[in-house]
Residue frames as qw, qx, qy, qz and C-alpha x, y, z in Angstrom:
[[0.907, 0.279, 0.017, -0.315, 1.05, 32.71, 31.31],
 [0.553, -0.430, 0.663, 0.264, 3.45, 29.78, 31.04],
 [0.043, -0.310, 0.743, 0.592, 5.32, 28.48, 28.00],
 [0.182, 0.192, 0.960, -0.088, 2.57, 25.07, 28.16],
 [0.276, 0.676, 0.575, -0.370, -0.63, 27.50, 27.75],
 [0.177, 0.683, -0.234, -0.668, 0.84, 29.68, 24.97],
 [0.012, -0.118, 0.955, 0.273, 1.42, 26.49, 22.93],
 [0.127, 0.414, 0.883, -0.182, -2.28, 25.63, 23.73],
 [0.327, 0.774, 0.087, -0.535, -3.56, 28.88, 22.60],
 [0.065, 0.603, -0.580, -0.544, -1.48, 28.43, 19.29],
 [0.448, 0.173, -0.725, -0.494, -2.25, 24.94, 18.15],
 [0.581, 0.032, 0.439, -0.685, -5.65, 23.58, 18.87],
 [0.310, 0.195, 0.928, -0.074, -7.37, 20.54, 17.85],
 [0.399, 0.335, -0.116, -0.845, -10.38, 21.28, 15.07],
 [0.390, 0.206, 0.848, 0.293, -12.19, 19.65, 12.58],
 [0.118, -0.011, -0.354, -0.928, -14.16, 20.64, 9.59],
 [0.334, 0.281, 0.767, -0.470, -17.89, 21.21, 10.24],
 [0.709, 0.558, 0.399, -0.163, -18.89, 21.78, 6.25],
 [0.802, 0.187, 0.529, 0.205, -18.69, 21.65, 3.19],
 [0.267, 0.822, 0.007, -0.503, -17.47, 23.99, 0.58],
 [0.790, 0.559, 0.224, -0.121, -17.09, 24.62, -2.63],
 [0.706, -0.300, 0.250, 0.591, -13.43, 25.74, -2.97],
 [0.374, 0.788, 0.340, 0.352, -14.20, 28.87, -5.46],
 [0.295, -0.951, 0.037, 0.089, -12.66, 31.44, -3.63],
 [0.297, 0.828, -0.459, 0.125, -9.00, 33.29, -3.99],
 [0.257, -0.459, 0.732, -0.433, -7.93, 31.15, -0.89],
 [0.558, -0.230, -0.752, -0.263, -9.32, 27.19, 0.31],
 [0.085, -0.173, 0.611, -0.768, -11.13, 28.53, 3.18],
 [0.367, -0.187, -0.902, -0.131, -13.24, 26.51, 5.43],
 [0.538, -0.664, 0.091, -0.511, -15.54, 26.59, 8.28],
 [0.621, 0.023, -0.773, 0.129, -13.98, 24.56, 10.84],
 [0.527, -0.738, 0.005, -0.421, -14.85, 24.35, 15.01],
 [0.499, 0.296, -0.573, 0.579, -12.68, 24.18, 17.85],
 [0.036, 0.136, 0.485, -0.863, -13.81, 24.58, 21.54],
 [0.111, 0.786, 0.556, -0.248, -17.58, 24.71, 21.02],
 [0.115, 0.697, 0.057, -0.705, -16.55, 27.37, 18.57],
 [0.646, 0.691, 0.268, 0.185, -16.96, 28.17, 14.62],
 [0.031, -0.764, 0.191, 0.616, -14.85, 30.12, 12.69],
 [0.823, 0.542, 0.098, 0.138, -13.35, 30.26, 8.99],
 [0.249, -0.700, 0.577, 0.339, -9.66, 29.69, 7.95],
 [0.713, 0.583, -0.295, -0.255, -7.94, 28.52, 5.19],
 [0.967, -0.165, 0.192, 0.023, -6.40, 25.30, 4.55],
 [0.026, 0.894, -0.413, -0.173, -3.15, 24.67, 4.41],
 [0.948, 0.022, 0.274, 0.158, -0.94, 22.26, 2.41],
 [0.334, -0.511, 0.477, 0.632, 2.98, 21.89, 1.17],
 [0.205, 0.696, -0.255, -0.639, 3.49, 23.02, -1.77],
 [0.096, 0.158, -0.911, -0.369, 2.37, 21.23, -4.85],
 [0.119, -0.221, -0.941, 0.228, -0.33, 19.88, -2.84],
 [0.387, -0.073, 0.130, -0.910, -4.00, 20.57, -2.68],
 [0.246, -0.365, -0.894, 0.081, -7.25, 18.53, -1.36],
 [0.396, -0.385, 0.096, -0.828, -10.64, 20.08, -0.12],
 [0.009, -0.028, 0.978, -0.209, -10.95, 18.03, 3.35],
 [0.376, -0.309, -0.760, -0.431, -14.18, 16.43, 3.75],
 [0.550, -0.615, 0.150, -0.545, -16.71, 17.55, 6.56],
 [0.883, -0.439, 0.089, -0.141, -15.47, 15.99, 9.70],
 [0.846, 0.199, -0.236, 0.435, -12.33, 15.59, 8.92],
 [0.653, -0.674, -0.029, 0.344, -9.81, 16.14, 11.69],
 [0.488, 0.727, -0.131, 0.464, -7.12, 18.91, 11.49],
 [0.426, -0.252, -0.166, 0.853, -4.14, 21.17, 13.82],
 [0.040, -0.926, -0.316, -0.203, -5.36, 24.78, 14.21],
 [0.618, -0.432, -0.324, 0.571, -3.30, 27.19, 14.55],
 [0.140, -0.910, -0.389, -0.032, -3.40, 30.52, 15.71],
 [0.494, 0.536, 0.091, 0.678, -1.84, 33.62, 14.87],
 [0.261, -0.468, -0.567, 0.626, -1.32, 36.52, 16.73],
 [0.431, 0.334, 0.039, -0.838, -4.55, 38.81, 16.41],
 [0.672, 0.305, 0.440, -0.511, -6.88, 35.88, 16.09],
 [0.747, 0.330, -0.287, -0.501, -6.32, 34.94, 12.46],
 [0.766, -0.027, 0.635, -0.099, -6.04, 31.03, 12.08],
 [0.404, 0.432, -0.677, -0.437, -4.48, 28.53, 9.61],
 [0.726, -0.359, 0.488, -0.326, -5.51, 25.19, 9.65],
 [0.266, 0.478, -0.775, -0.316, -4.11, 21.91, 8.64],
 [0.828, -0.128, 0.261, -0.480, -6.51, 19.04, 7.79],
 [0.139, 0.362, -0.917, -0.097, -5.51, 15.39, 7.75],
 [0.809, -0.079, -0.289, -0.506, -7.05, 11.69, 7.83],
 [0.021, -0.352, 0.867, -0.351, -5.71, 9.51, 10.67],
 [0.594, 0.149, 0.558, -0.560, -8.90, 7.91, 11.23],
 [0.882, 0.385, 0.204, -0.180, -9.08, 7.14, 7.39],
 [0.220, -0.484, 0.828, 0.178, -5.34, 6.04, 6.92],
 [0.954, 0.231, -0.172, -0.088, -4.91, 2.87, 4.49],
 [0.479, -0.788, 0.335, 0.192, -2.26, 1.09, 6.43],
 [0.707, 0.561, -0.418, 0.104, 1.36, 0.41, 4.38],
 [0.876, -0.286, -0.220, 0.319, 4.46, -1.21, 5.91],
 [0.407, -0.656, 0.250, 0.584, 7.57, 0.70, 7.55],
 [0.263, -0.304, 0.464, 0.789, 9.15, 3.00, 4.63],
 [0.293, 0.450, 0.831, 0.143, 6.39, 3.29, 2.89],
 [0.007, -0.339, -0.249, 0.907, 4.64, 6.13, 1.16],
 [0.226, 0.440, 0.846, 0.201, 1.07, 6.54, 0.15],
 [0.323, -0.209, -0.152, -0.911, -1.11, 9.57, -2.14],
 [0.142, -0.340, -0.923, -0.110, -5.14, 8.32, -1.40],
 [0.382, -0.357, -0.448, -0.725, -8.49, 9.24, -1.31],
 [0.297, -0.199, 0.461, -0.812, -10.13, 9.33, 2.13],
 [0.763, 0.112, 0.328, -0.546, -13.53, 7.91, 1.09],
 [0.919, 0.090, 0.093, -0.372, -13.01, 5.77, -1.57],
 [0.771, -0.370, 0.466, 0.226, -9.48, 4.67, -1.01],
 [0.834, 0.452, -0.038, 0.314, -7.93, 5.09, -4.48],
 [0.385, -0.794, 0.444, 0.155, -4.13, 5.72, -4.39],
 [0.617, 0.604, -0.422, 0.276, -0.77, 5.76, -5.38],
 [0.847, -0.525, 0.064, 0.045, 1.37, 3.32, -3.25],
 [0.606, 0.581, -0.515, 0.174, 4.98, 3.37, -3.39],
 [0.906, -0.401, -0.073, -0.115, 6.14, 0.34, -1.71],
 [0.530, -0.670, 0.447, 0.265, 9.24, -0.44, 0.13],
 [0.786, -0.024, 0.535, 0.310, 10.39, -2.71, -2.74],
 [0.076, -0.134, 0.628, 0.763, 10.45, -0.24, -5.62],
 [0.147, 0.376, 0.783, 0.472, 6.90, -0.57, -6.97],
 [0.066, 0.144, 0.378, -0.912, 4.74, 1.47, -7.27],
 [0.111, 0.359, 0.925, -0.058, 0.68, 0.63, -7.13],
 [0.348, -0.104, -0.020, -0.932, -2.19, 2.75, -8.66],
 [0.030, -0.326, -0.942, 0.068, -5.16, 1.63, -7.37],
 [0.440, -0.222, -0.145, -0.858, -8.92, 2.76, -8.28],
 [0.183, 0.292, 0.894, -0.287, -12.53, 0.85, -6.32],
 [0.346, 0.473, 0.799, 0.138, -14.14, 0.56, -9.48],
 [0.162, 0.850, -0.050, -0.499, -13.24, 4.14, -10.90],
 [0.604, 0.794, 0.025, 0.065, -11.62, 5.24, -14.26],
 [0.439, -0.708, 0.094, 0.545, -8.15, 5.90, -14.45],
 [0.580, 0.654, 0.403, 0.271, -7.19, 9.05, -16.91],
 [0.527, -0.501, 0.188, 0.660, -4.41, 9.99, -18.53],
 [0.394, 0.902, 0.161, -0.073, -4.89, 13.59, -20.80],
 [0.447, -0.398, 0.206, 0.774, -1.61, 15.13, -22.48],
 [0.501, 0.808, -0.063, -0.302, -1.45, 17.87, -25.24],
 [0.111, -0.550, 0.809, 0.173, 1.89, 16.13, -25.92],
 [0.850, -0.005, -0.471, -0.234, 2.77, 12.98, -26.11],
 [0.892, -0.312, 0.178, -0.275, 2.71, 9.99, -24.48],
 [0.380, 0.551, -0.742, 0.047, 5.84, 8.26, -23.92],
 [0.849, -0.355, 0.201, -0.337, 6.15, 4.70, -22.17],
 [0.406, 0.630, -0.648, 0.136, 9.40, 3.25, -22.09],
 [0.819, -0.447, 0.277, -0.229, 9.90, -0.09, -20.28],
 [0.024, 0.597, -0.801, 0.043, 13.30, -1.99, -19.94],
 [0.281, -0.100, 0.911, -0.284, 11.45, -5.15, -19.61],
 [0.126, -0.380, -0.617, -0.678, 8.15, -6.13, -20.76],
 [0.339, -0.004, 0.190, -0.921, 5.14, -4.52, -20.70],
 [0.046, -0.247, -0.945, -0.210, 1.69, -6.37, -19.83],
 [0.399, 0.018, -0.169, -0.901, -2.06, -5.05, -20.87],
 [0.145, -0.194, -0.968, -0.070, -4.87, -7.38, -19.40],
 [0.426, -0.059, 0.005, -0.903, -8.55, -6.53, -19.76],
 [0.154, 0.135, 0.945, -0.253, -11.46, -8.41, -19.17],
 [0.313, 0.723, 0.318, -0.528, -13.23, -6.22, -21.13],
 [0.609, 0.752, 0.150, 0.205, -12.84, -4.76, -24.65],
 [0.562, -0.469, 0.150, 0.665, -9.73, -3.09, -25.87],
 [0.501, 0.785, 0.357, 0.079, -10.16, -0.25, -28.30],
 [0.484, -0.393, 0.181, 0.761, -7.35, 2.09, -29.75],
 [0.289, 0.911, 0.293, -0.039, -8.83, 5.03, -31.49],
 [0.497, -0.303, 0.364, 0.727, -6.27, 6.87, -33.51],
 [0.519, 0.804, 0.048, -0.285, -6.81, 10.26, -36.10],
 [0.345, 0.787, -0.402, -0.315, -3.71, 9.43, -37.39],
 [0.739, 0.356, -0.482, -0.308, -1.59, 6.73, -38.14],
 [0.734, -0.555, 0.367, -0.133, -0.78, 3.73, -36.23],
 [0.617, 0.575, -0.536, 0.049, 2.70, 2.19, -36.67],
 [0.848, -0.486, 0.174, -0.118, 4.22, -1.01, -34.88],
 [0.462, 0.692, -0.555, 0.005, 7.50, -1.02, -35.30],
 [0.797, -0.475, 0.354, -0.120, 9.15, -4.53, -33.70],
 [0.077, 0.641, -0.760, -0.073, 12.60, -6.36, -33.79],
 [0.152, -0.003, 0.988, -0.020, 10.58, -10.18, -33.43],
 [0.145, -0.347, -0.847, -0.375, 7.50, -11.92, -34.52],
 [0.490, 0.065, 0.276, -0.824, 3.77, -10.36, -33.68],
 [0.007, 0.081, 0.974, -0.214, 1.77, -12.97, -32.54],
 [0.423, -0.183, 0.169, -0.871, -2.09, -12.91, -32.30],
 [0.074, -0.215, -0.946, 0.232, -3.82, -15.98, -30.00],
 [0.476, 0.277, 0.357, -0.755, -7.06, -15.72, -31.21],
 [0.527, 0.395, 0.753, 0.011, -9.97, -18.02, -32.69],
 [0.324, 0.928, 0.112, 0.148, -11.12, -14.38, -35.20],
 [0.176, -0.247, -0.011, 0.953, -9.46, -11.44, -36.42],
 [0.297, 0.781, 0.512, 0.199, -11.68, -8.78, -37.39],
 [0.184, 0.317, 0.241, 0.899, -10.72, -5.50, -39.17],
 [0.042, -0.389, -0.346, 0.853, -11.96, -2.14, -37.72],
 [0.051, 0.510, -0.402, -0.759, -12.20, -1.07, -40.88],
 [0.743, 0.280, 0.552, -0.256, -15.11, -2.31, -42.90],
 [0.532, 0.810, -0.169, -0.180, -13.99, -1.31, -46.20],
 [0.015, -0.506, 0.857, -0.097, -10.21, -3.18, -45.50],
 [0.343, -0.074, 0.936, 0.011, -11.76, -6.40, -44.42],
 [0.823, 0.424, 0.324, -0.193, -14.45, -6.69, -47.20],
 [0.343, 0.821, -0.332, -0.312, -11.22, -6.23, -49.58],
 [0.157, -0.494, 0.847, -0.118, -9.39, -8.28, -47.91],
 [0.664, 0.246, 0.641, -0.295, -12.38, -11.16, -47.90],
 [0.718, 0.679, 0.022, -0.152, -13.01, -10.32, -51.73],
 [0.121, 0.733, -0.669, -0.012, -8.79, -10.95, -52.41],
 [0.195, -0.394, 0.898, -0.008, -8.27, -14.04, -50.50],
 [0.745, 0.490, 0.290, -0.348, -12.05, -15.29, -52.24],
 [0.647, 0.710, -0.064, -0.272, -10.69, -14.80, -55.21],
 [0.028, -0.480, 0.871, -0.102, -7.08, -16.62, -54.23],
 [0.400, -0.235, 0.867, -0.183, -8.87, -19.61, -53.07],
 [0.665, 0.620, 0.200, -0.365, -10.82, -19.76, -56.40],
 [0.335, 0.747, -0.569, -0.082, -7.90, -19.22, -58.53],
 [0.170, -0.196, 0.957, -0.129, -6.30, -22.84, -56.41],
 [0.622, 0.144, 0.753, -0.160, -9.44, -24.77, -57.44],
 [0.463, 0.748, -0.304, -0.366, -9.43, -23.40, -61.05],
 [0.405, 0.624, -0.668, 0.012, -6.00, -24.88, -61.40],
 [0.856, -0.113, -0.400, -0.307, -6.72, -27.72, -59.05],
 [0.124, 0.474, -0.627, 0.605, -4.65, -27.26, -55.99],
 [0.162, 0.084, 0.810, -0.557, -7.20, -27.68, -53.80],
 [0.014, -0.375, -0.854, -0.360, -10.68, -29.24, -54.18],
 [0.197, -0.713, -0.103, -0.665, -14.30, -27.00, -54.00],
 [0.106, -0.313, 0.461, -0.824, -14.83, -25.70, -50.61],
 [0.780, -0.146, 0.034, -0.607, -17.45, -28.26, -48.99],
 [0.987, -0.062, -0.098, -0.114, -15.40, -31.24, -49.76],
 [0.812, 0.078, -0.322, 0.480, -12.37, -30.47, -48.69],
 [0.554, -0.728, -0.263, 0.306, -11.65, -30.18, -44.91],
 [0.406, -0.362, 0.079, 0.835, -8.76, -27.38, -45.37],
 [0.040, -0.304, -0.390, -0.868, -10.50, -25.14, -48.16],
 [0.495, -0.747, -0.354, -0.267, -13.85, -25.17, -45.43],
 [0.533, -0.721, -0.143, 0.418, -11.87, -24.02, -42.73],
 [0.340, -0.150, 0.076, 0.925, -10.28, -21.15, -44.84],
 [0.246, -0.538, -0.579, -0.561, -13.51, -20.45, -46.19],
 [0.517, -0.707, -0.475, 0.091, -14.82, -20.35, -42.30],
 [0.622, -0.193, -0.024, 0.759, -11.84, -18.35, -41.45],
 [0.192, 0.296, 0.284, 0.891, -12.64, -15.49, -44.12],
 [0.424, -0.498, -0.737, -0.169, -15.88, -15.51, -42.88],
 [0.537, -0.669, -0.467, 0.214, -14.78, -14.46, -39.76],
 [0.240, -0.110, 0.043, 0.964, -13.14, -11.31, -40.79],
 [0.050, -0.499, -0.472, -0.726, -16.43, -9.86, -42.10]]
């Protein structure tokens, strides 16, 4: 037997022909090769793990006495990047971590979640600034306290504020009430109907409630 056929007996084309559930000590599949079946376990570098998807193309390769390892990949469902590149990703629905020639580096989801659990904390340190753009709501849920500590001005560009906290903004509403009373008392400013700048603080409170 030449060198050419021993190689060919060793690593064989394959693919996976189902599904499983990954429960086992090992991630062993069914996969077929040659108009044959067998089962072997998948194999990936360290760190790494993925249960391929039926049909997905792999290397077989073949021990001596028959047992089999096999290594599945996705060349067929590649997402292409440029030269130097290097990309994590999801077969079917294409999320992924891109890290691009230039230094960045891209999570992308198609219309999934993305979630981040620690028992720790959460650190986020940026030499530059940081931007946070939703098109949705933005909610920050906190059991304990929430402290902003900053070295310049804190800005909010909005028409409302409104208070989480119903109990805070009816205080707050009943306080600055009673402030803008106290100025027509003493005659700062006239009642609140006939003068434009007391009705727009008046509208204002309003909009904290």
């Amino acid at each position: 037997m030449s060198i050419g056929d021993k190689i060919q007996r060793i690593i064989r084309w394959c693919f996976v022909s189902k599904e499983s559930a990954d429960t086992g000590d090992f991630p062993v599949q069914q996969i077929s090769y040659m108009a044959k079946v067998t089962e072997s376990p998948a194999w990936y570098p360290y760190g790494y793990h993925a249960v391929a998807s039926k049909d997905a193309l792999g290397l077989m390769l073949t021990h001596q006495g028959g047992t089999h390892v096999h290594l599945p990949g996705s060349p067929r469902d590649r997402i292409l990047i440029a030269d130097g590149e290097v990309i994590v990703y999801h077969p079917d629905t294409k999320a992924r971590v891109h890290f691009k020639a230039n230094g960045d580096i891209d999570v992308v989801t198609a219309g999934s979640d993305i979630n981040i659990t620690s028992a720790a904390n959460v650190n986020v340190v940026a030499a530059q600034d940081i931007s946070i753009t939703a098109t949705g709501q933005t909610k920050i849920t906190s059991t304990g306290n929430v402290t902003i500590d900053v070295a310049g001005d804190i800005k909010t560009l909005s028409d409302s504020t409104k208070f989480a906290n119903a109990a805070d903004t009816e205080d707050l509403h009943t306080v600055l009430s009673d402030l803008i009373a106290i100025l027509i008392s003493f005659g700062f400013i006239s009642q609140v109907g006939f003068n434009p700048a007391a009705t727009a603080i008046k509208v204002r409170l309003d909009a904290l409630r």
